[in-house]
C-alpha positions as CSV (number, residue, x, y, z in Angstrom):
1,X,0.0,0.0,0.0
2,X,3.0,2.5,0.5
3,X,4.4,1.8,-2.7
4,X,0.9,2.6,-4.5
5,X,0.7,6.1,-2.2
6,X,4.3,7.1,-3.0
7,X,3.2,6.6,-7.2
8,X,-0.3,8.6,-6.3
9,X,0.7,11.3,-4.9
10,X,3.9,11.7,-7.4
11,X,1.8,11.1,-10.3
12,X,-2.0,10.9,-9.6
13,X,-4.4,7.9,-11.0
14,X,-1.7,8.0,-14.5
15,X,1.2,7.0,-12.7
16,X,-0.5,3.9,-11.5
17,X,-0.6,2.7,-15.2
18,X,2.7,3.8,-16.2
19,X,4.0,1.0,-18.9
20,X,0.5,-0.5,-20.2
21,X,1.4,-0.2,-23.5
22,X,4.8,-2.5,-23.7
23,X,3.1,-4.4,-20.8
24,X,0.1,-5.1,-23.0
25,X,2.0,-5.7,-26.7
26,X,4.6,-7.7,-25.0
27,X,2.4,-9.9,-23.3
28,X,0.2,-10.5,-26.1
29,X,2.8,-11.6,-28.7
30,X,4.0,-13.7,-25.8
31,X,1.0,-15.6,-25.2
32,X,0.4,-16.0,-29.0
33,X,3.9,-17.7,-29.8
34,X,4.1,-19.2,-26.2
35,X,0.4,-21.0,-26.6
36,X,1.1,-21.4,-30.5
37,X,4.4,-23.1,-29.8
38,X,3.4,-25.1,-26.9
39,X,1.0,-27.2,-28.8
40,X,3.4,-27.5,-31.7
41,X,6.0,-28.8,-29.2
42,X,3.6,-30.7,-27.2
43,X,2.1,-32.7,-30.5
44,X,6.1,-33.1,-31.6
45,X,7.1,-34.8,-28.0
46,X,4.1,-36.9,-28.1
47,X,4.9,-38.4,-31.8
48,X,8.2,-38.7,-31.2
49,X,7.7,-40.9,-27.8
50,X,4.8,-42.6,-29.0
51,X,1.1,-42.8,-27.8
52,X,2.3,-45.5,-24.8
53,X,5.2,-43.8,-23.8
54,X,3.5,-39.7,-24.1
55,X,0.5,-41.3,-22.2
56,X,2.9,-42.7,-19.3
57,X,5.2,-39.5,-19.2
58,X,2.2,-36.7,-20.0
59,X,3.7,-34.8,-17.0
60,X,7.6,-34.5,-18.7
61,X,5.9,-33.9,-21.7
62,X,4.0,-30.7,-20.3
63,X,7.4,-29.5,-19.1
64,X,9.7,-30.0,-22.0
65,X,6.8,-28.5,-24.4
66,X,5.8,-25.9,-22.4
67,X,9.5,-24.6,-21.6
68,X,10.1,-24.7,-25.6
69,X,7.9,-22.4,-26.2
70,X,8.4,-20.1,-23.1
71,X,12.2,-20.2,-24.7
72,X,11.1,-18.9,-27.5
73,X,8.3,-16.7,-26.9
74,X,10.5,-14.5,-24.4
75,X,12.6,-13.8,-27.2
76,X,9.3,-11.7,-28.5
77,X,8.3,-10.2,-24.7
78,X,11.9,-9.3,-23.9
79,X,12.3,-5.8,-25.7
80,X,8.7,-4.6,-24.6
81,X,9.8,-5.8,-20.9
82,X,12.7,-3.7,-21.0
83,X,11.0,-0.6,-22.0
84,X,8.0,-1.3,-19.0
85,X,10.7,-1.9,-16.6
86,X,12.4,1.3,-17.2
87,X,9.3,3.1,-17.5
88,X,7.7,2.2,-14.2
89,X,11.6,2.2,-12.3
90,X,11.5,6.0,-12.5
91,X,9.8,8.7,-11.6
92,X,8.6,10.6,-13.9
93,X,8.6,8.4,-16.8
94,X,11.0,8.9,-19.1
95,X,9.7,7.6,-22.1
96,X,6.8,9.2,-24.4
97,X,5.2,5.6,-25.6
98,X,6.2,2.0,-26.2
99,X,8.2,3.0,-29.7
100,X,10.1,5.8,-28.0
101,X,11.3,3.8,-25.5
102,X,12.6,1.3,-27.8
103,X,14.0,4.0,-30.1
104,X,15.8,5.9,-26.7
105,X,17.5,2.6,-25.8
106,X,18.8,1.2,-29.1
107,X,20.2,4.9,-29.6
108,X,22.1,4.8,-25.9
109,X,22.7,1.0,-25.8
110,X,22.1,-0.8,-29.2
111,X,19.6,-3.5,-29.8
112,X,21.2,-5.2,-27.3
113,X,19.9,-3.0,-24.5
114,X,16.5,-4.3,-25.4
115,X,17.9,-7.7,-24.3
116,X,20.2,-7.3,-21.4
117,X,17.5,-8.9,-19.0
118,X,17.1,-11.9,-21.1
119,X,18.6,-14.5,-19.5
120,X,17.2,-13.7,-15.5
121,X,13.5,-13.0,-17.8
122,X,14.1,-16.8,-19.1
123,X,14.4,-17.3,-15.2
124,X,11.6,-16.0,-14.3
125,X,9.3,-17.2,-17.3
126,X,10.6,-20.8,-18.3
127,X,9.7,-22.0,-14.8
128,X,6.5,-20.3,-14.2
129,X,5.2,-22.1,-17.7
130,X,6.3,-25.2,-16.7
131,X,4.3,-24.8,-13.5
132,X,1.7,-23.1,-14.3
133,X,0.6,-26.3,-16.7
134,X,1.9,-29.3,-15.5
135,X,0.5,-28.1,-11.6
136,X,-2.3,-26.9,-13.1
137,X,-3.0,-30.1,-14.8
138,X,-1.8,-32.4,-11.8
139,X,-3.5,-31.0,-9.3
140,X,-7.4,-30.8,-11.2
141,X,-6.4,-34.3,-11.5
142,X,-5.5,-35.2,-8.2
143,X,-8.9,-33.2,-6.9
144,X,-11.1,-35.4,-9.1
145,X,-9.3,-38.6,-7.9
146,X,-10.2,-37.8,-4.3
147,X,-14.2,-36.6,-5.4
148,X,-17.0,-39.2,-5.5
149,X,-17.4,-40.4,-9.2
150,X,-15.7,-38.7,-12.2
151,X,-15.8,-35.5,-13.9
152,X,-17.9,-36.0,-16.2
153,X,-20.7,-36.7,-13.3
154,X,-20.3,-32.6,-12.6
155,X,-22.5,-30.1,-14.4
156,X,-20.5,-27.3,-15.9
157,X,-20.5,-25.1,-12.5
158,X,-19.1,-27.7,-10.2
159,X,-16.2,-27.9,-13.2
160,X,-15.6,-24.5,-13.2
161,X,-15.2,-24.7,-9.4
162,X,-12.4,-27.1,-9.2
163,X,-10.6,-25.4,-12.2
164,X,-10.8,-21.9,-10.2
165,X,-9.2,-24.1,-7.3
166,X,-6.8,-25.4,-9.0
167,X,-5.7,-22.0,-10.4
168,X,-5.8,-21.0,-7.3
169,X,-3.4,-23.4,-6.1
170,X,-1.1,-23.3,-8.7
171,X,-0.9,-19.3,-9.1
172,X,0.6,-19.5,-5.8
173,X,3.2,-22.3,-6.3
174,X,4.0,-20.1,-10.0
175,X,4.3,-17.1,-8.4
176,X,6.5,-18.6,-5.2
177,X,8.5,-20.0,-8.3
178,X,9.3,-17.3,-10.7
179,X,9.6,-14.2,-8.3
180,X,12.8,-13.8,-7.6
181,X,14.2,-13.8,-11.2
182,X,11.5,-11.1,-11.7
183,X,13.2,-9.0,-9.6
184,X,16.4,-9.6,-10.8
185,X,14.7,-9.0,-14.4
186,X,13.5,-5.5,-13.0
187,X,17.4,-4.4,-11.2
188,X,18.9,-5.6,-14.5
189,X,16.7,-3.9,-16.9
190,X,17.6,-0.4,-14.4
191,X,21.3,-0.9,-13.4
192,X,23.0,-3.1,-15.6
193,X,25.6,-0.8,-17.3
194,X,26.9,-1.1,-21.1
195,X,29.4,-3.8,-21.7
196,X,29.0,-5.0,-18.1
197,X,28.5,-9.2,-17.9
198,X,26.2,-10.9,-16.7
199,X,27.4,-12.8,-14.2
200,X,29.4,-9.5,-12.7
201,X,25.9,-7.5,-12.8
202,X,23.8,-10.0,-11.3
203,X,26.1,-10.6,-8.3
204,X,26.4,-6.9,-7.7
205,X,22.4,-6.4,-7.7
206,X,22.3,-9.7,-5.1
207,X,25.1,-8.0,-2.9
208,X,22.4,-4.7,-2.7
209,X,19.5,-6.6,-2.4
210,X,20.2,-9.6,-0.3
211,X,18.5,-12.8,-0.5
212,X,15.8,-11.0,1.1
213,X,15.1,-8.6,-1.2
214,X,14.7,-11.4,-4.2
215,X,11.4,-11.5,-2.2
216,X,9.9,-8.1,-1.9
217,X,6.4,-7.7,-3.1
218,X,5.7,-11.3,-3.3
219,X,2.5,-11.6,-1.6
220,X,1.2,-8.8,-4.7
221,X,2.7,-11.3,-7.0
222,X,1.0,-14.3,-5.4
223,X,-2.7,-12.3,-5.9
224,X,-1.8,-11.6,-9.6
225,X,-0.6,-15.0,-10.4
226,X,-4.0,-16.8,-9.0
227,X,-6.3,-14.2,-11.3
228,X,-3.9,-14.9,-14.5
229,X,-3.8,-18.7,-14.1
230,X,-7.5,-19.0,-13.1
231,X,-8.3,-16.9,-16.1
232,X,-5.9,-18.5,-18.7
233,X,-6.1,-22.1,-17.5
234,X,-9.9,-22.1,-15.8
C-alpha cells in the first residue's frame, strides 16, 4: 500500500498505469507464440515418444513443451519488458510511448539493451510455464481422484469450481517460483551498465538486495498469479 501512495501522490491515477502499452503488446505476442508453440511442441514430443510412452510421461511432456515455447516466446516479450521496466523504475517516466522507449534505448545501448535482461526473464518465465501447466493439470487431476465419481458426473458449475481451485493453487506455487528472477529481471533492466557481464551484474544487484530482497512484493505477485492462471487455464 505504501508503494501505491508514493506513485499517487507523485503522479495521480496516471502513474498507476505507467507502462500498459509495452506491458500489454509484450504480453500478447507472448502468449500467441508461447500458446502457439506449446501445442506444436507438445504434439512433436508426443509423436516422437509414441502414444504409450507420451501417455505414461504426460507430466515431462508438459514440461519439456511448455519450456520450448516459453524459450522462445520470451525472445518476442523481452524488448517490450525492458521498456515497461524502465518506465515504471523512474519517476517521472522517461519515455513518451512503447516505440520511443525502444527507439531511446537502441540509440544509448544498441539492440542489445532491449535484451540485457534476457537471461534472469528466461528465469523468471521458463519455470513459471512449466508450472503453471503441469500443476495446473496435476492438481485438477488429483482433486477429481479424491471426489465421489468422475468429472464428467459434474455439471458445468461444479467444473468450473475445481478449475478456479486449481488455479488458485497453482498461481501461488507459480508465483513462489518465478519471483525472484522477476526482480532480478527488473534491477537488471535499471542498473546493468553497457558492456558490463552478466554474471558480474547479477552478483552486484544480489550483494544490494540480499537474499531477502529477491522477495519483496511477493504476496502482490502471489494475488496476480492466481487471477492470470484462473483466467488462462480455468
Amino acid at each position: 500500500m505504501q508503494a501505491w501512495r508514493q506513485i499517487y501522490r507523485a503522479e495521480g491515477v496516471r502513474g498507476i498505469f505507467t507502462g500498459w502499452s509495452p506491458t500489454l503488446f509484450g504480453y500478447s505476442a507472448q502468449g500467441a507464440f508461447k500458446y502457439g508453440w506449446y501445442e506444436f511442441f507438445k504434439k512433436t514430443f508426443a509423436d516422437i515418444a509414441g502414444p504409450d510412452a507420451a501417455a505414461k510421461h504426460k507430466t515431462s511432456l508438459y514440461l519439456a513443451a511448455s519450456a520450448s515455447a516459453e524459450f522462445l516466446a520470451d525472445l518476442a516479450l523481452c524488448p517490450l519488458e525492458a521498456v515497461k521496466v524502465r518506465m515504471q523504475g523512474e519517476i517521472p517516466n522517461p519515455y513518451a510511448g512503447t516505440v520511443h522507449g525502444i527507439r531511446t534505448i537502441v540509440d544509448k545501448e544498441g539492440v542489445a539493451g532491449l535484451y540485457k535482461g534476457l537471461y534472469p526473464l528466461w528465469g523468471r518465465q521458463i519455470p513459471y510455464t512449466m508450472m503453471k501447466f503441469a500443476s495446473f493439470e496435476t492438481i485438477v487431476e488429483m482433486m477429481y481422484v479424491r471426489l465421489p465419481g468422475s468429472k464428467d458426473d459434474y455439471g458445468k458449475p461444479a467444473q468450473t469450481a475445481v478449475s478456479f481451485m486449481g488455479g488458485y493453487l497453482a498461481g501461488i506455487l507459480c508465483a513462489v517460483v518465478s519471483h525472484p528472477p522477476d526482480v532480478m529481471v527488473s534491477k537488471l533492466n535499471a542498473v546493468r551498465k553497457p558492456g558490463e557481464s552478466f554474471g558480474a551484474a547479477t552478483g552486484r544487484v544480489y550483494k544490494e538486495i540480499g537474499f531477502r530482497g529477491l522477495w519483496n512484493g511477493l504476496p502482490l505477485r502471489v494475488g496476480v498469479y492466481i487471477c492470470v492462471v484462473i483466467l488462462e487455464c480455468g
